[in-house]
N, C-alpha and C positions, 0 to 999 in steps of 0.2 A: 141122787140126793133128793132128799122127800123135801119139795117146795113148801108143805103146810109145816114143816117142825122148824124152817129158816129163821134165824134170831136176828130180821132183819135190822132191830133196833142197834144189836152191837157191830152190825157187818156196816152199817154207816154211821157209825160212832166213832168206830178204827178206820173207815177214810176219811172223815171229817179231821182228822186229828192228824192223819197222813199228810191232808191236803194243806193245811193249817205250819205246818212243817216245814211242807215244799214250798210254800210262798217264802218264810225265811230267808230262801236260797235265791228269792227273785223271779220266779218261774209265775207265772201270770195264770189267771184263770185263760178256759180257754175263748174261742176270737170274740165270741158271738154274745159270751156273758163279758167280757169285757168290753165291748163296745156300748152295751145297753146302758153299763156302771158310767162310761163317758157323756153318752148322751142321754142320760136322766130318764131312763127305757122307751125314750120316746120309738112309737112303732115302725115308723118308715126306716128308721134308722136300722133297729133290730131286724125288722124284712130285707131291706138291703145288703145288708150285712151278713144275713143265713145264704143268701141264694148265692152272694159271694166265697161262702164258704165251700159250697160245695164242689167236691174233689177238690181242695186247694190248702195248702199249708195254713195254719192260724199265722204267721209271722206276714204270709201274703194278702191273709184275706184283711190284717187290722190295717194293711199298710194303703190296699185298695180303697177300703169304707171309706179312710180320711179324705182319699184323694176324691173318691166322688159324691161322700156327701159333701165336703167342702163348696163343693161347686151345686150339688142337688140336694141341700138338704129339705126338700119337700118335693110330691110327686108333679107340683106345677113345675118347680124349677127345672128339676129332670125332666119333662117332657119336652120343653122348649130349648133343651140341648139336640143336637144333632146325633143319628146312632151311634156315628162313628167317631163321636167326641165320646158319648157313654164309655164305647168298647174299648178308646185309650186308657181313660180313666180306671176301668176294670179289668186293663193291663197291669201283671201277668195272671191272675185267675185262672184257673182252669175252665176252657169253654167260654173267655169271656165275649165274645161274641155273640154267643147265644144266651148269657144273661143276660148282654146290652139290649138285644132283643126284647127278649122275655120284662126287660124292668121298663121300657118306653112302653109296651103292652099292657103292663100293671099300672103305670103310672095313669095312662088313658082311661083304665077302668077304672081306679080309684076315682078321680076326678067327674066322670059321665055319674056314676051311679054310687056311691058313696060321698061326696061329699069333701074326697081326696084325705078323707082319712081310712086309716088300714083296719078292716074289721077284726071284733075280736074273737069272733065263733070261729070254730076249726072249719067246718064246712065250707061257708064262704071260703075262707081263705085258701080249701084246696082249690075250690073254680080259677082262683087266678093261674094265669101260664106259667110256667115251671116250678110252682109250686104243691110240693108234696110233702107226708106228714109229718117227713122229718123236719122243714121249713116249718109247715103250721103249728105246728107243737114246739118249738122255738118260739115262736113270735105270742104265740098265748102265756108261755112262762114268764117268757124277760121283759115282753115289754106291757102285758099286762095283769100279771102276777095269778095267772088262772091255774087249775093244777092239768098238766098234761103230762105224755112220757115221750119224751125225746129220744127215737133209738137211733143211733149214727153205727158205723161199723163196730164203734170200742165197746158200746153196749152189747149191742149184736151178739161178737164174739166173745167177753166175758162171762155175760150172762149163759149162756152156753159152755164154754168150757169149765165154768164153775158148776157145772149142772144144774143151776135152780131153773134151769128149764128147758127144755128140746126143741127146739125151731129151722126152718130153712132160711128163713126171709126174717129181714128187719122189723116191718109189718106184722108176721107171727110173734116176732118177740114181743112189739109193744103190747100185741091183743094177750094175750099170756099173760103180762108184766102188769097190765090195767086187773087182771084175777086175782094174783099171786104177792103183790106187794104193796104194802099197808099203803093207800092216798096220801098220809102225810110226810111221803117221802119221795113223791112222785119228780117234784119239779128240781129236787137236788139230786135225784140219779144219777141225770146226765153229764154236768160238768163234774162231779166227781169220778164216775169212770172214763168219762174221756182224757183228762188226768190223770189215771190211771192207767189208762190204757197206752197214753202216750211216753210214761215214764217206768211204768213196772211190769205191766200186762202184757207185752207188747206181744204183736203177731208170729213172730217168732223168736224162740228161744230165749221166753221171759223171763226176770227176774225174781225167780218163786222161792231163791233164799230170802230176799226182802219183801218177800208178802206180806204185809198184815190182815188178810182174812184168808190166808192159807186153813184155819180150821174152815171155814166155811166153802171150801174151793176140791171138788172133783177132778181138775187136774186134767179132764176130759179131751183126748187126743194130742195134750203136750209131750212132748217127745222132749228135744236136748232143752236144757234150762239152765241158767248161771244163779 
């Protein structure tokens, strides 16, 4: 599929109208945009709550965030917790151990050299400990309304098996993605294919009789399909 003739205004017109639908039924946006809508996109919250996400269910990661920003909602309060009260708290997370870590680390560097508040440039943001761009491009959309492209696995592999583009890596997708798709659609990408991907796209044998951008979709290496 030739990326320059993509109609990408009507290809997120038809999930915005998808998405719009699915909430109806009570289905929530996913963790990381909804925690932002909670907590009024303040940053630490939405940083928290990305590094929480990752490998980790959205129903574990919104259930985490509460529990520890409840108790850390700033990177002072979190540091003067103990690690291993963090890593309760970010009990069950996948890896949370090594978030607990990684957010006492952040929380230190926020406070030495910021100011203890979360920067909004990508750059910085990658310097911090386990965060990468899937996290920083996260935290510039939701909790400061910059435009970035958040690629997680559902973009990743939609955007590829729809063909609007050919990639190995996450990384290639977004550098591709930052080419190929108009700026003013950048920062609703994401939660719209991750909703998508979590409910119709899914990794295997998706729902491609209920696609609605099945015109726009190459099909590429789907095999069984309901």
């Amino acid at each position: 599929m030739n990326s320059e003739s993509l109609e990408w205004d009507d290809i997120v017109a038809a999930l915005k109208k998808w998405r719009k639908e699915l909430q109806k039924t009570g289905t929530g946006d996913p963790s990381v945009t909804t925690v932002a809508e909670r907590y009024n996109s303040d940053p630490w919250a939405v940083l928290v709550s990305t590094i929480l996400s990752l490998r980790t269910k959205d129903e574990v990661t919104l259930k985490c965030s509460r529990a520890l920003l409840s108790k850390a909602p700033t990177p002072a309060k979190l540091l003067a917790l103990k690690e291993e009260t963090v890593a309760e708290l970010a009990y069950p997370a996948g890896f949370y151990r090594t978030k607990a870590a990684n957010l006492k680390k952040i929380a230190a560097l926020l406070l030495d050299n910021y100011g203890g508040k979360v920067p909004s440039d990508l750059d910085t943001l990658l310097s911090l400990p386990g965060v990468g761009r899937k996290t920083a491009n996260l935290v510039i959309i939701e909790a400061y309304g910059k435009d970035g492209i958040c690629v997680d696995v559902h973009v990743h592999r939609i955007s590829n098996r729809a063909g609007w583009l050919c990639s190995q890596t996450p990384e290639e997708t977004e550098m591709i993605l930052r080419q190929i798709l108009p700026r003013k659609f950048w920062k609703a990408l994401n939660p719209l294919l991750v909703l998508y991907g979590q409910n119709i796209c899914r990794p295997v044998s998706p729902y491609c009789s209920l696609c609605v951008i099945a015109p726009y979709c190459a099909r590429i290496g789907v095999g069984k399909t309901r």
